[in-house]
SEDO-450490 format. One record per residue (C-alpha): residue in three letters; x, y, z. Coordinates in steps of 0.1 Angstrom, whole numbers. Layout:
N
{residu->ala X->X Y->Y Z->Z}
...
END
This chain:
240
{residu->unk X->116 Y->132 Z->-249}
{residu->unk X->136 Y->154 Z->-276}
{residu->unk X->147 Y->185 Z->-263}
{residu->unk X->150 Y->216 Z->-284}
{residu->unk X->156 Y->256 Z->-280}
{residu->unk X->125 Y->277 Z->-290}
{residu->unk X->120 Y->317 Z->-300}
{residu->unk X->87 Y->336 Z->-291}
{residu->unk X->78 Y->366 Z->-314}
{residu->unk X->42 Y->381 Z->-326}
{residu->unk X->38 Y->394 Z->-358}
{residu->unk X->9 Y->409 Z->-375}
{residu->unk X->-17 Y->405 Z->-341}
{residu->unk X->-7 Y->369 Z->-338}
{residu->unk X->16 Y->351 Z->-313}
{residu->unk X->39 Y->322 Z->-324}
{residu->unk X->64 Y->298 Z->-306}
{residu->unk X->94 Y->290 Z->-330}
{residu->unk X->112 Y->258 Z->-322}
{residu->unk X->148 Y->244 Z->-329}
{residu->unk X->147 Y->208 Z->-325}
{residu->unk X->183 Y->191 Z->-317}
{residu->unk X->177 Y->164 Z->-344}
{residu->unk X->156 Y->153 Z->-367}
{residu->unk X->125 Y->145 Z->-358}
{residu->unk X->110 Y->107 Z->-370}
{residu->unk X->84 Y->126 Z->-395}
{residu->unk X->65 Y->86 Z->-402}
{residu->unk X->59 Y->86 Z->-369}
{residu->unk X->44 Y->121 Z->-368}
{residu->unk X->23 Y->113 Z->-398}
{residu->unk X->11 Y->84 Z->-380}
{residu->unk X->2 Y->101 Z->-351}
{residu->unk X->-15 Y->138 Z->-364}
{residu->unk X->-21 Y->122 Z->-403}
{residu->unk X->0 Y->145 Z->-416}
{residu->unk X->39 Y->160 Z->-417}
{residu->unk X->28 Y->193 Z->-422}
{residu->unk X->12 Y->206 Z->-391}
{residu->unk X->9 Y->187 Z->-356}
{residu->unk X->0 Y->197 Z->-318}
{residu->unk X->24 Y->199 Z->-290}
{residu->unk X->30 Y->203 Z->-261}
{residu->unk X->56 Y->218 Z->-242}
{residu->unk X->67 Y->234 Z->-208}
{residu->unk X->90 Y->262 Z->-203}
{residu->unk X->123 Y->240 Z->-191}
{residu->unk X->138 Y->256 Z->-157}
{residu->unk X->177 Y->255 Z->-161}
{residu->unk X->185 Y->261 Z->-128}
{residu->unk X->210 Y->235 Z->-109}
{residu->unk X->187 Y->208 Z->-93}
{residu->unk X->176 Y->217 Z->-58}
{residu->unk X->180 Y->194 Z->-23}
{residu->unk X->147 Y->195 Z->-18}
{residu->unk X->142 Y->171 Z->-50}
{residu->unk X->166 Y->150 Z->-40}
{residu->unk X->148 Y->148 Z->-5}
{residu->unk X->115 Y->143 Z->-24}
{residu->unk X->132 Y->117 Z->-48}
{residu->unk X->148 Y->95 Z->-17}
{residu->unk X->117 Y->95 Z->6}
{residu->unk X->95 Y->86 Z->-23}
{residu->unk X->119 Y->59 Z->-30}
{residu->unk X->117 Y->50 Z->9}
{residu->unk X->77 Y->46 Z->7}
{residu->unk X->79 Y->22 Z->-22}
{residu->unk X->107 Y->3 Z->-10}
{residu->unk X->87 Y->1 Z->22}
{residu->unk X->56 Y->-12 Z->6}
{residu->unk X->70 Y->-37 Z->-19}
{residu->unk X->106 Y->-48 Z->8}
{residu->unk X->131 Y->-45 Z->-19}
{residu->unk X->161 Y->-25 Z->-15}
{residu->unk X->164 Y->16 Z->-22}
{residu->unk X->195 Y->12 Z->-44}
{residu->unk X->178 Y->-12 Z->-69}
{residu->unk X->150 Y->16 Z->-70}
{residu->unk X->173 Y->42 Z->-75}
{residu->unk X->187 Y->27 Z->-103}
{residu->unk X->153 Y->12 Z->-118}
{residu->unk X->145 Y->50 Z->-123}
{residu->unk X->177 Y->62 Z->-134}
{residu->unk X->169 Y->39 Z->-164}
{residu->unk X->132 Y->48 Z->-172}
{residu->unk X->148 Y->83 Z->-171}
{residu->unk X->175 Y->70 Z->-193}
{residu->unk X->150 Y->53 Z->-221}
{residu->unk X->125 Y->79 Z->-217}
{residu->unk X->148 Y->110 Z->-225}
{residu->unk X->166 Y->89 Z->-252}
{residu->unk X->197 Y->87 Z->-232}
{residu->unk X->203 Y->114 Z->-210}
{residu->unk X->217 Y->109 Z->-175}
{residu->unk X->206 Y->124 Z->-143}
{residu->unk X->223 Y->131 Z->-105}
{residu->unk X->205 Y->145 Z->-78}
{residu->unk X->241 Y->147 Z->-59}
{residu->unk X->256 Y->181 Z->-44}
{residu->unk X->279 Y->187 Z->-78}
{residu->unk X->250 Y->177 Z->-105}
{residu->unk X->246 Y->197 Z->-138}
{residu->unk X->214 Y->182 Z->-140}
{residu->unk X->185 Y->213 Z->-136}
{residu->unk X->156 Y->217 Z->-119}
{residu->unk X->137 Y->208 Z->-148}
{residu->unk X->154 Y->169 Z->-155}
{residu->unk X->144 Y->159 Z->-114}
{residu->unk X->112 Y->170 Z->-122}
{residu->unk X->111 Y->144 Z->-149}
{residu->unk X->128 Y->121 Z->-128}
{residu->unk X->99 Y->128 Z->-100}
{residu->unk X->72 Y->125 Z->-126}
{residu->unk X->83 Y->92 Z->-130}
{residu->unk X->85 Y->79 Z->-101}
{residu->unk X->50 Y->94 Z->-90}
{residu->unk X->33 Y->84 Z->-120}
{residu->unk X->50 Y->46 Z->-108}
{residu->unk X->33 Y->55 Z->-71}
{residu->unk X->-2 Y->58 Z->-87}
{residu->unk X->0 Y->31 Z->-112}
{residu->unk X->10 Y->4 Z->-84}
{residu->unk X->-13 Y->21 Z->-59}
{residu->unk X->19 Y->30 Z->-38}
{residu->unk X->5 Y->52 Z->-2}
{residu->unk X->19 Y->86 Z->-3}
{residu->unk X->30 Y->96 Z->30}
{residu->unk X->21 Y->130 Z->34}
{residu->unk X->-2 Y->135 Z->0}
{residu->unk X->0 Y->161 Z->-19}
{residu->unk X->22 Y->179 Z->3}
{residu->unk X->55 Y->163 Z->-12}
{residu->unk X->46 Y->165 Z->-44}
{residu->unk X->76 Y->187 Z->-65}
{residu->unk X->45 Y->204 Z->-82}
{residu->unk X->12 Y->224 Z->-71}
{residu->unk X->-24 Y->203 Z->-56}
{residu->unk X->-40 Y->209 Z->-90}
{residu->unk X->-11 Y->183 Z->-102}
{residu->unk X->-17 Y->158 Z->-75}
{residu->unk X->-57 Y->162 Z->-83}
{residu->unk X->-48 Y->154 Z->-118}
{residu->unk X->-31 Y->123 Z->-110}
{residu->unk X->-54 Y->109 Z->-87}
{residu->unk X->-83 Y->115 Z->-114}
{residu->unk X->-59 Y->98 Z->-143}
{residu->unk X->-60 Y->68 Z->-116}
{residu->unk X->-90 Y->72 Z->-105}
{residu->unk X->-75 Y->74 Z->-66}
{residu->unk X->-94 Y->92 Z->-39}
{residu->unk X->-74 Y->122 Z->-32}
{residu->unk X->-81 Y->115 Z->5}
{residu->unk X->-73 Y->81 Z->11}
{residu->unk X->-62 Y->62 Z->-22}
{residu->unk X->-91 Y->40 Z->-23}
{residu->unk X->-107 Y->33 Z->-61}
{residu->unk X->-126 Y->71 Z->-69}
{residu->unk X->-156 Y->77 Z->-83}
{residu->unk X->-156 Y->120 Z->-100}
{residu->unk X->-172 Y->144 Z->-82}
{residu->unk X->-183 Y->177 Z->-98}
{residu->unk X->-176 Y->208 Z->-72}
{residu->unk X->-205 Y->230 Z->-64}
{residu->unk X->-212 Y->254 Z->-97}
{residu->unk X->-203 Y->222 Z->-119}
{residu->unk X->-229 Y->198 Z->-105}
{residu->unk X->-252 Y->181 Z->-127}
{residu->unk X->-284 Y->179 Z->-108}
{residu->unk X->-305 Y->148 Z->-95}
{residu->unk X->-317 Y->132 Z->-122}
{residu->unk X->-295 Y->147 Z->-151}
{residu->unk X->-281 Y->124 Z->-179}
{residu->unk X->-245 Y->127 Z->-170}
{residu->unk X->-235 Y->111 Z->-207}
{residu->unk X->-253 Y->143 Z->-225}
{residu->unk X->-227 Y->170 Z->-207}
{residu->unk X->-192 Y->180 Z->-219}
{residu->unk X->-173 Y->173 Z->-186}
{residu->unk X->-144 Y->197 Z->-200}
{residu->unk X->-165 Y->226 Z->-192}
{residu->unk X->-170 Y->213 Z->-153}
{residu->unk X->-146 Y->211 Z->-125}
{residu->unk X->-141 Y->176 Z->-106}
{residu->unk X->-121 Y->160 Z->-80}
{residu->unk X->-116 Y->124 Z->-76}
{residu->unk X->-131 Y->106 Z->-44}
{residu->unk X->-144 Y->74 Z->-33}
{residu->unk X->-178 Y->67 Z->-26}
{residu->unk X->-172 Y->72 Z->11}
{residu->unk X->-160 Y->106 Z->6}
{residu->unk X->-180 Y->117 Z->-22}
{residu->unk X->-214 Y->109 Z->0}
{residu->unk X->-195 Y->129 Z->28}
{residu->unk X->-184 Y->162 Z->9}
{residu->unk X->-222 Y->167 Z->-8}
{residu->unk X->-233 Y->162 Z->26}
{residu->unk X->-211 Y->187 Z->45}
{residu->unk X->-203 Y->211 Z->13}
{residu->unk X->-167 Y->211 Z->1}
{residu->unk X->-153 Y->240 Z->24}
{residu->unk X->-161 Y->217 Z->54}
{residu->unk X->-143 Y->191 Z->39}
{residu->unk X->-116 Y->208 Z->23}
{residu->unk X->-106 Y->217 Z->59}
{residu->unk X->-115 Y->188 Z->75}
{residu->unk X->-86 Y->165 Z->47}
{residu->unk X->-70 Y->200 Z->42}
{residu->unk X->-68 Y->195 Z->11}
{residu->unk X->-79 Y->222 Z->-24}
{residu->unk X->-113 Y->219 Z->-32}
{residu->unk X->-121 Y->237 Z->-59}
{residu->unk X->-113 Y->208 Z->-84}
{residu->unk X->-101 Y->211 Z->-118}
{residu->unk X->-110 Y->204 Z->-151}
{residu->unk X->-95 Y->176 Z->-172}
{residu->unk X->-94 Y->173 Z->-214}
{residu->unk X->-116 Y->149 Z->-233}
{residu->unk X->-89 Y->124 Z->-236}
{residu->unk X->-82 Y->120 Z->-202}
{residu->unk X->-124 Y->118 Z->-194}
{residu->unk X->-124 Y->88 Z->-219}
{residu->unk X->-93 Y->67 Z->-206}
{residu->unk X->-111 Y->70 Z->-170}
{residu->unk X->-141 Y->59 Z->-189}
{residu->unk X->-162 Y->97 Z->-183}
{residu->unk X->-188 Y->90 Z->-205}
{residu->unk X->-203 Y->124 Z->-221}
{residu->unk X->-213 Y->145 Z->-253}
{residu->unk X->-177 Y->155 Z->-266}
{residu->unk X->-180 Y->171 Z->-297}
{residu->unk X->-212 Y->159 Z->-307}
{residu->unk X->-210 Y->129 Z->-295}
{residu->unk X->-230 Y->107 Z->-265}
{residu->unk X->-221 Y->76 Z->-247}
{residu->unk X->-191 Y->74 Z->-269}
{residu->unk X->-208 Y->74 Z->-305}
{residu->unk X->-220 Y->102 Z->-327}
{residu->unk X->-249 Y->115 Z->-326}
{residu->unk X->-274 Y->112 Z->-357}
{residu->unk X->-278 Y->144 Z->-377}
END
């Protein structure tokens, strides 16, 4: 992760995002990635500066307390497994959640990210769902559909489109563009239960947001979505 200071100004109708980068960026491995070292795609959150709060570092130790529950190994070698991915992944920085840090909101919630994103990958039981997460439901939704993780129980999920995004019996789910449609991630369990009882029943039944959310094309082809994205069906291009 490379940080970097960035100006917003609009000139002539248009908006742009100007951006100081720290140092200089490795422009082979842009052109690898976007084919070119003149113009790429990024993206990028608003950092918030503020002094880390004790509610992170409440979040961080009782997420550390479920996994070191579900795997029996000690907190501390946790603790500092993170540290390090945080290390390598923000090319060195360091990171304390203590009462004096000069760490910001911002680098725990990278720290968190980690550490969640660990959770899902390893299939690690939240305790209280979404409800600890540092971020809002549509972030935990997101997640669980990257995994493919019932939002309800954790179990392997199958996507279910919300009401007004629903494809219709007999509908060849690999000719839609599942950007344009809303989903949540359930297991087969729960997905027969919410079309039977309608998702505001079940929304207050798990209390938990129902409204779903809608997820890019790449992330609808790593969890293996298959649709017609950009002209495309099952995958391959479509003959004109």
């Amino acid at each position: 992760m490379q940080r970097s200071r960035s100006k917003y100004f609009e000139r002539n109708g248009k908006s742009y995002l100007l951006v100081e980068l720290d140092q200089q960026p490795n422009l082979d491995h842009i052109e690898t990635v976007s084919g070119s070292r003149d113009q790429l795609y990024l993206d990028w959150e608003l950092a918030d500066t503020r002094k880390a709060r004790p509610q992170q570092r409440r979040l961080f130790f009782a997420l550390l307390n479920d996994i070191a529950d579900y795997f029996v190994v000690p907190q501390d070698f946790l603790k500092a497994m993170f540290y390090g991915q945080y290390r390598e992944y923000t090319n060195g920085n360091e990171i304390s959640l203590s009462d004096t840090t000069e760490s910001s909101v911002s680098d725990a919630n990278v720290l968190l990210d980690l550490v969640i994103d660990f959770m899902f990958t390893w299939r690690v039981p939240f305790k209280r769902g979404y409800e600890q997460l540092p971020r809002e439901e549509r972030y935990y939704m997101y997640q669980c559909c990257r995994h493919r993780v019932c939002c309800v129980c954790g179990k392997r999920a199958e996507i279910h489109h919300v009401t007004g995004s629903t494809i219709g019996i007999g509908g060849d789910r690999t000719k839609v563009d599942h950007t344009e449609r809303y989903v949540m991630p359930l297991c087969h369990i729960h997905h027969m239960e919410v079309e039977s009882i309608h998702e505001e029943a079940f929304g207050e039944k798990y209390h938990i947001p129902v409204t779903g959310i809608r997820l890019d094309e790449e992330t609808l082809r790593k969890i293996g979505v298959r649709g017609n994205y950009r002209g495309e069906t099952n995958g391959k291009p479509v003959n004109k």
